[in-house]
C-alpha positions in Angstrom: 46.0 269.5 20.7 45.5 270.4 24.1 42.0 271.0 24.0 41.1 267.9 22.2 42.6 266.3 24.8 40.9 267.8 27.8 37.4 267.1 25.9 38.3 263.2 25.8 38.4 263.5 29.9 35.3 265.2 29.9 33.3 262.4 28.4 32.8 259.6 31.1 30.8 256.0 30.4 27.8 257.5 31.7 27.6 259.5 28.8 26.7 256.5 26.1 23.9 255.3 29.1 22.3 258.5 29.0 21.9 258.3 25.4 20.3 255.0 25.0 16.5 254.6 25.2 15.0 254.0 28.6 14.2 250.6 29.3 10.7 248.9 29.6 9.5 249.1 33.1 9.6 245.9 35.2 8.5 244.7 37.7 10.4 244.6 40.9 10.3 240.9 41.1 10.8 238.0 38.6 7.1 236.4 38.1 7.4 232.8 39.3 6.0 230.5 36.8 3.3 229.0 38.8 1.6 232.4 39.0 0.8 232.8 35.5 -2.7 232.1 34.7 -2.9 230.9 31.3 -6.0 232.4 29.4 -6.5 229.4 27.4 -7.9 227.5 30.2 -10.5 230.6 31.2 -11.3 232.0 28.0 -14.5 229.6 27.1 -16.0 230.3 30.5 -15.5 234.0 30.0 -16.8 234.5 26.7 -19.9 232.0 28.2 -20.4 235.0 31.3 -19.9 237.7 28.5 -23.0 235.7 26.0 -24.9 236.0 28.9 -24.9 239.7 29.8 -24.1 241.2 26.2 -28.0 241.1 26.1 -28.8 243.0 29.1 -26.1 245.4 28.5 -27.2 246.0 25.2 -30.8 246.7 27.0 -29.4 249.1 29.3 -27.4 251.1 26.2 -30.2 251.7 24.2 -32.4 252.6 27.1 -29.8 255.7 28.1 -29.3 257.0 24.5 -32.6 257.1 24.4 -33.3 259.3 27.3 -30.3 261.3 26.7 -32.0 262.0 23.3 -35.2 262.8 24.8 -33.4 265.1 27.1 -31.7 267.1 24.2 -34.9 267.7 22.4 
């Protein structure tokens, strides 16, 4: 009996914390809602800018897999 009762004054409250999951990281301030940039509005002008380059990037690919294979031969 007495040992039963010296482990209930062991545990503390700090106990059932350090068994819970860790919480997502925040940030260190709340976000005010003006600051939010809402994709929606951006998205058809950046899909336009990526239409534009996918070509040349694709150019530029190509042309270093090709040297990198002429290298390896």
């Amino acid at each position: 009996m007495c040992l039963s009762h010296e482990m209930i004054k062991l545990r503390s409250p700090r106990s059932r914390r350090l068994q819970r999951e860790p919480l997502k990281p925040r940030l260190s301030r709340k976000i005010v809602a003006g600051a939010r940039v809402n994709l929606n509005l951006y998205w058809a002008k950046f899909e336009e800018i990526a239409r534009k380059n996918c070509r040349l990037d694709n150019e530029i690919n190509e042309n270093l897999a090709n040297e990198l294979k002429e290298l390896g031969n």
